[in-house]
Backbone as numpy.savetxt, mean C-alpha at the origin, in Angstrom:
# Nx Ny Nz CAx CAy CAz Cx Cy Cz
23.97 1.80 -5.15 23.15 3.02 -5.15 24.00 4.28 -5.15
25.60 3.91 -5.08 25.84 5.62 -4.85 27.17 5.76 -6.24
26.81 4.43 -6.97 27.98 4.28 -8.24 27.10 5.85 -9.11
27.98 6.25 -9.96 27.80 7.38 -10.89 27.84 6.17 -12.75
26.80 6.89 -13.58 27.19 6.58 -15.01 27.87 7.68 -15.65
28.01 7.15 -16.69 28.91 8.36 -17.35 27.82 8.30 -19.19
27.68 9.05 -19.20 26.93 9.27 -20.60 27.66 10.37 -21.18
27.90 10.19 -22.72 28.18 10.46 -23.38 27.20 11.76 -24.52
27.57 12.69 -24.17 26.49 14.09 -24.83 27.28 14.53 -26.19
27.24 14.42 -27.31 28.05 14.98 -28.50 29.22 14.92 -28.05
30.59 13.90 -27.33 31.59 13.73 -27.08 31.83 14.08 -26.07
30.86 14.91 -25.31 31.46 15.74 -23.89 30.43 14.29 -22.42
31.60 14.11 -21.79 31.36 12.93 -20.89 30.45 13.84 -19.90
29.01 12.85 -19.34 28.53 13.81 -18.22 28.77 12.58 -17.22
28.23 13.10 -16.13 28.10 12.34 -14.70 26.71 12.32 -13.95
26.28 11.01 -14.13 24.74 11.21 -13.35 24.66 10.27 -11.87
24.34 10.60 -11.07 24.11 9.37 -9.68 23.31 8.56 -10.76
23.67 7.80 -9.66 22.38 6.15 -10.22 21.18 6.39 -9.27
21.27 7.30 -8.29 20.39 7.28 -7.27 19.08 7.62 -8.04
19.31 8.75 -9.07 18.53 9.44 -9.49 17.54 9.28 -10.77
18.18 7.72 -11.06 17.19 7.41 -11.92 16.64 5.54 -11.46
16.84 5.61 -9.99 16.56 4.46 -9.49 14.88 4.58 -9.22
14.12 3.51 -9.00 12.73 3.56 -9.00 12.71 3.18 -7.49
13.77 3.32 -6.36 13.64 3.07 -5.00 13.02 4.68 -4.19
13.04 3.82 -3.29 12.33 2.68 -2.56 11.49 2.08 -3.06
11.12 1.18 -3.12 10.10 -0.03 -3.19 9.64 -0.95 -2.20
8.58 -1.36 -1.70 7.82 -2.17 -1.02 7.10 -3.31 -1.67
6.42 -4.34 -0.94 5.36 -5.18 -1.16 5.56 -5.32 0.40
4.49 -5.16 0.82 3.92 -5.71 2.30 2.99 -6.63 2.23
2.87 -7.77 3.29 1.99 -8.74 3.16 1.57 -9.35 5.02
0.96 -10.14 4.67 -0.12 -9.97 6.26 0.78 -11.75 6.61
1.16 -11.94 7.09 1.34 -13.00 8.22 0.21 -14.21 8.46
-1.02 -13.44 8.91 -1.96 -14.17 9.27 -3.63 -12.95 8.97
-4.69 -13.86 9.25 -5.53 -13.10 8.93 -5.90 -12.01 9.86
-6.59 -10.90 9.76 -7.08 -10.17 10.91 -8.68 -9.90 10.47
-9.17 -9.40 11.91 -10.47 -9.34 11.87 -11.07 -7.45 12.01
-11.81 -7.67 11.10 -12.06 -6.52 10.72 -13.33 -5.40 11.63
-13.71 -4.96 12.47 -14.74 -5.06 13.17 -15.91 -4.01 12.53
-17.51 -4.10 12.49 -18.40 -3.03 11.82 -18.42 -1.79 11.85
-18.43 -1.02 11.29 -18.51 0.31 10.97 -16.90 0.70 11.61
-15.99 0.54 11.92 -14.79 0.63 12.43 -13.62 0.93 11.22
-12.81 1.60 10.57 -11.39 1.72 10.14 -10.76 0.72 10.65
-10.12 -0.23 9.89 -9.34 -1.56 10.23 -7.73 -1.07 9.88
-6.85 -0.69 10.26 -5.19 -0.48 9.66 -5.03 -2.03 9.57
-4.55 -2.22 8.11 -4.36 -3.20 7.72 -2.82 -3.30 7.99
-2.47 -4.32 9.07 -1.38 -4.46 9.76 -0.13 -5.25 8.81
0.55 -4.87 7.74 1.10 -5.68 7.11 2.85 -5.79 7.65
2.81 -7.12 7.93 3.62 -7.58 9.23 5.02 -8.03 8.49
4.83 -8.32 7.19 5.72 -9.44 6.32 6.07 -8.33 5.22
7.34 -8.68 5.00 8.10 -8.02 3.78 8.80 -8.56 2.41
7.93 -8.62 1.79 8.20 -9.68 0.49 9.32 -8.54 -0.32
9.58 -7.49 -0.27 10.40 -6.88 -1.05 10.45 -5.80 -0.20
11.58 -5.01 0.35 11.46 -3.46 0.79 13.07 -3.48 0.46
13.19 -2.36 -0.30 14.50 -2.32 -0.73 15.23 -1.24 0.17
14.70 -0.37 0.81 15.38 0.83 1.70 14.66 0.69 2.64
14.25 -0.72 3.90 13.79 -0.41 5.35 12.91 0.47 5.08
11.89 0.61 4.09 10.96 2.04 4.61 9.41 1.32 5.34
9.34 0.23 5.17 8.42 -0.54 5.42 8.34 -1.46 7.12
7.81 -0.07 7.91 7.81 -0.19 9.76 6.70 -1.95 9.93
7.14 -2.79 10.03 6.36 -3.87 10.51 6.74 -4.27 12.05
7.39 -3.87 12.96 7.58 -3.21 14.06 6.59 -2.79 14.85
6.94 -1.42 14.78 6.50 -0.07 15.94 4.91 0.26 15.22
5.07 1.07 14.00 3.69 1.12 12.98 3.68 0.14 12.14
2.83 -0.94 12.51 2.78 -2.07 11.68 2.37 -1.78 10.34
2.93 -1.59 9.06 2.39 -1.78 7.83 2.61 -0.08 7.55
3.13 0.77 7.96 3.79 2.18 7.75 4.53 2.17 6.60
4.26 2.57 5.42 5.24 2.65 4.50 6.08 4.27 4.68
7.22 4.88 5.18 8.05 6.19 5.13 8.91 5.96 3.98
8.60 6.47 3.01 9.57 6.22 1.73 10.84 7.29 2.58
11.95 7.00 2.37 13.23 8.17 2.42 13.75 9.06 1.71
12.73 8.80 0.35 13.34 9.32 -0.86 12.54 10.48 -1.17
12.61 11.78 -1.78 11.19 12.83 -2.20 11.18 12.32 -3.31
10.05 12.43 -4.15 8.92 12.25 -5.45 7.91 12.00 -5.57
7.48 11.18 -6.84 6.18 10.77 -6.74 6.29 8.89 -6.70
5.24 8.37 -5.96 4.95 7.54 -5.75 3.87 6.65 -6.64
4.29 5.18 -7.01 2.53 4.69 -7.62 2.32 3.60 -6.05
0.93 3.48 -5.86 0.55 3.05 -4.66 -0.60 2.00 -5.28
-0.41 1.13 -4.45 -1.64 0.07 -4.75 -1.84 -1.24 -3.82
-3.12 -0.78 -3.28 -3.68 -1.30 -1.88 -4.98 -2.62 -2.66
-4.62 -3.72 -1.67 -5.82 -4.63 -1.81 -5.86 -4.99 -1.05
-7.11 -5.69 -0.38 -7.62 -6.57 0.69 -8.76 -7.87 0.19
-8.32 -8.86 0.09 -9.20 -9.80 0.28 -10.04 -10.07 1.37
-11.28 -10.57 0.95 -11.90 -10.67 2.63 -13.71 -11.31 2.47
-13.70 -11.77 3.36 -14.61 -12.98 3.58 -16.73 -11.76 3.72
-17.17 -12.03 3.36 -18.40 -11.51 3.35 -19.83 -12.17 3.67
-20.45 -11.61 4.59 -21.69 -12.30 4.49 -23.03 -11.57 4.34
-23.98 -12.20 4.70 -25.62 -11.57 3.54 -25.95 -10.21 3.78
-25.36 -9.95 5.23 -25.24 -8.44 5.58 -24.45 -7.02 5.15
-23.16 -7.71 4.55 -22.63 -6.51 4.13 -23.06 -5.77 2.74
-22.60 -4.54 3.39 -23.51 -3.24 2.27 -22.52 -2.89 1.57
-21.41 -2.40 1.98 -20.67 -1.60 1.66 -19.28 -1.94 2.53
-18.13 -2.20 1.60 -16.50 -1.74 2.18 -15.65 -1.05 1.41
-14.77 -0.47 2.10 -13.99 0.30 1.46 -12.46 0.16 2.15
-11.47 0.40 0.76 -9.96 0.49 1.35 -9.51 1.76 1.04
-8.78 2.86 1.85 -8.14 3.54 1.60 -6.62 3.51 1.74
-6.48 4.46 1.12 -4.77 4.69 1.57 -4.51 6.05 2.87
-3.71 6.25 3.22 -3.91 7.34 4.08 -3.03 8.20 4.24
-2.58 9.18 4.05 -1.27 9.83 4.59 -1.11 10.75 5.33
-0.22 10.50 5.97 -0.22 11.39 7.17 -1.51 11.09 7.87
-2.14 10.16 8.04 -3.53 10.34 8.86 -4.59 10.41 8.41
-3.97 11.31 6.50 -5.45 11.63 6.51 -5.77 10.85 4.94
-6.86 10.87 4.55 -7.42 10.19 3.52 -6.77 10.78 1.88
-6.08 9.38 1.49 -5.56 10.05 -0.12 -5.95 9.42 -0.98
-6.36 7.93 -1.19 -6.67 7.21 -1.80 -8.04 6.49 -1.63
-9.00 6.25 -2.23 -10.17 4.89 -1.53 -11.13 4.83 -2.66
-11.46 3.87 -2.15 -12.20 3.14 -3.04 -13.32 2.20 -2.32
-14.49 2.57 -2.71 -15.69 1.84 -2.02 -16.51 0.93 -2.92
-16.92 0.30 -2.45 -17.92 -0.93 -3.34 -19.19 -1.06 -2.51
-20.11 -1.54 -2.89 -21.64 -1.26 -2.34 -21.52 -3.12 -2.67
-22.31 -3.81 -1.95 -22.77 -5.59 -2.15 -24.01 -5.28 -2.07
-25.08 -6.07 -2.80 -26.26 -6.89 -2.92 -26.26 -8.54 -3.06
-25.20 -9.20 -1.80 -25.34 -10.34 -2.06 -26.68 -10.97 -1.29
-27.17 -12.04 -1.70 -28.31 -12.84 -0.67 -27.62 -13.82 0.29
-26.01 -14.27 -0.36 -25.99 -15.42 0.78 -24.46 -15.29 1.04
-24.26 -15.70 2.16 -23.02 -15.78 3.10 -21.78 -16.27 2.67
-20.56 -16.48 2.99 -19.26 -16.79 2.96 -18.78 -16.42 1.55
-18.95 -15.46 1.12 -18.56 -15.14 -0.45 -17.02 -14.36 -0.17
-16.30 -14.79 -0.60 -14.48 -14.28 -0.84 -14.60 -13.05 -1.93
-14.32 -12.03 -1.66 -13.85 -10.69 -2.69 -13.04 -10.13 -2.33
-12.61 -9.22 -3.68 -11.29 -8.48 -3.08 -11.39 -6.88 -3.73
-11.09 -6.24 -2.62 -11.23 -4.37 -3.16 -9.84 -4.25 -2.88
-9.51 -3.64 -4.09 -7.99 -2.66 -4.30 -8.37 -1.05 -4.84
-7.59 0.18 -4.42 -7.17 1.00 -4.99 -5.70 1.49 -5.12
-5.68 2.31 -6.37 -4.19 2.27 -6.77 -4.45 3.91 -7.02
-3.02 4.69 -7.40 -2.81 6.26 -7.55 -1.50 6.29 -7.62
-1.36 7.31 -7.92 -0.22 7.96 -7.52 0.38 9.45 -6.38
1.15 9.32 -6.02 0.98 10.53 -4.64 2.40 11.21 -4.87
2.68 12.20 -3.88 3.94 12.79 -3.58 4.08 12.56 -2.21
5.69 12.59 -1.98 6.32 11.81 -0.54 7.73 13.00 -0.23
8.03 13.75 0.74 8.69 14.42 0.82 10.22 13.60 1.25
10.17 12.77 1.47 11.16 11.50 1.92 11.80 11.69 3.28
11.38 12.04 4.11 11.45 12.08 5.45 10.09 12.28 6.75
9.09 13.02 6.52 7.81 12.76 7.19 6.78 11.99 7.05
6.34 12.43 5.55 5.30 11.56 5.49 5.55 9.91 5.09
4.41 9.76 5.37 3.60 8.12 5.30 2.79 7.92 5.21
2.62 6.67 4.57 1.43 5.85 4.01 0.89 4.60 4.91
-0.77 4.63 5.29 -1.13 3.39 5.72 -1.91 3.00 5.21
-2.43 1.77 4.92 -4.13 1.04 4.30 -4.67 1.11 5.31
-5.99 1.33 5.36 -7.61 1.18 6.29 -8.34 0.46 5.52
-8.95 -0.50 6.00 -10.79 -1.14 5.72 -11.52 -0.65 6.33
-12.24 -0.88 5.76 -14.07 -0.60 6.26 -14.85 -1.43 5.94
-15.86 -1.44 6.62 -16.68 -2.50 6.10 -18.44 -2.09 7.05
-19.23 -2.76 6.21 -20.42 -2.89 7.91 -21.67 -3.57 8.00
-20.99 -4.69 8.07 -21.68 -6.09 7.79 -22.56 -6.24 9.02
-22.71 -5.66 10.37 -23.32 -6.08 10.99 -22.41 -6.70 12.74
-21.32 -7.04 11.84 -20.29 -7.78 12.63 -19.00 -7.52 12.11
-18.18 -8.71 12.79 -16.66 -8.99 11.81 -16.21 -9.28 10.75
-15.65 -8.69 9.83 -15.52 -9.78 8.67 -13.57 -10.10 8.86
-13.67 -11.19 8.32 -12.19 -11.65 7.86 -11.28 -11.32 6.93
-9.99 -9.93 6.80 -9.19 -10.03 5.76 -8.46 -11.11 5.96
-8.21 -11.54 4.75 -7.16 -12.78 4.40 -5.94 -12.61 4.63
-5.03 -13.55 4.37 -3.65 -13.53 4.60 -2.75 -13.47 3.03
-3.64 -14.14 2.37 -3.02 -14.80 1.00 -2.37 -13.40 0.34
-1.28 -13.18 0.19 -0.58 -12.25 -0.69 -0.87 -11.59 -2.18
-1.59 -12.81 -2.68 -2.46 -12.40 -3.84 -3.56 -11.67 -3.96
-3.84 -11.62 -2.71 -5.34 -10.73 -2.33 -5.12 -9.52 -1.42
-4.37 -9.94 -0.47 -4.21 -8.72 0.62 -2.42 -8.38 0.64
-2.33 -6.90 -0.22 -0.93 -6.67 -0.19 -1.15 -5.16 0.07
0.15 -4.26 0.09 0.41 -3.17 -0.19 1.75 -3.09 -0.92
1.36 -2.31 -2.03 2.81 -1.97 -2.96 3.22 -0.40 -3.27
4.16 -0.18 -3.00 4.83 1.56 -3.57 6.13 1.02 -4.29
6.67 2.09 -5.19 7.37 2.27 -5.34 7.53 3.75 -6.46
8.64 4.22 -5.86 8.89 5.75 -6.12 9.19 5.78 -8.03
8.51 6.39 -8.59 8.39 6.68 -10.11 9.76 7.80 -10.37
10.39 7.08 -11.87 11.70 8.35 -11.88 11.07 8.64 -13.27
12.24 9.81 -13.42 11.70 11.21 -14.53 10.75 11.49 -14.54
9.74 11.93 -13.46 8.58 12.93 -12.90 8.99 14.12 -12.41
């Protein structure tokens, strides 16, 4: 990360970091085990497991599932949750969050009639990250009445960033 290229401009040699056209930091966060989601409640989707974090920005620790990129730019972001449903639920939603507050989401409305049905809500964007304060978390929602179950399976319940170059 801190090697230099050398490019060649009409014979005159330049010097670029590699930093600067790297697409880091990067994440994939993933869940361990399942968690339970409770009604009408914001769920922080606790992503405990690190299938890729290339710069530690990914707190599975202290803020479980905290993405702090280190780097400033722009970000592409993309949140999913798999999760278990029954005849009651109306409506869930996943956001993204930063700093606390709402940047991303995405809601879905159900008209199912019958119980144990598996779906999965994702939203994706793109954001800006100053590379030292802010952060990113996923929330569910849901309000079935009761609990519902996000999954564990990686294919369904992840979080992914990674920082976009020449923006």
């Amino acid at each position: 990360t801190t090697d230099e290229l050398l490019i060649s401009d009409a014979g005159t040699l330049k010097r670029i970091d590699f930093s600067l056209i790297s697409n880091r930091p990067a994440i994939i966060g993933t869940l361990s085990g399942h968690i339970s989601a409770s009604n009408n409640t914001d769920t922080k989707i606790t992503f405990n497991t690190r299938t890729l974090d290339t710069d530690n920005c990914l707190d599975i620790t202290t803020n479980t599932g905290r993405f702090t990129p280190t780097v400033s730019g722009y970000y592409f972001f993309n949140a999913k949750a798999g999760y278990d449903i029954n005849a009651d639920t109306e409506k869930v939603q996943i956001l993204v969050r930063k700093n606390g507050s709402e940047f991303l989401r995405h809601r879905r409305k159900h008209d199912f009639d019958s119980a144990n049905q598996q779906q999965t809500i994702s939203v994706q964007g793109l954001g800006q990250a100053n590379g030292s304060s802010d952060y990113f978390e996923v929330i569910y929602f849901q309000n079935s009445g009761g609990s519902i179950t996000v999954r564990q399976e990686p294919e369904r319940t992840r979080f992914d960033a990674f920082r976009l170059i020449g923006v």
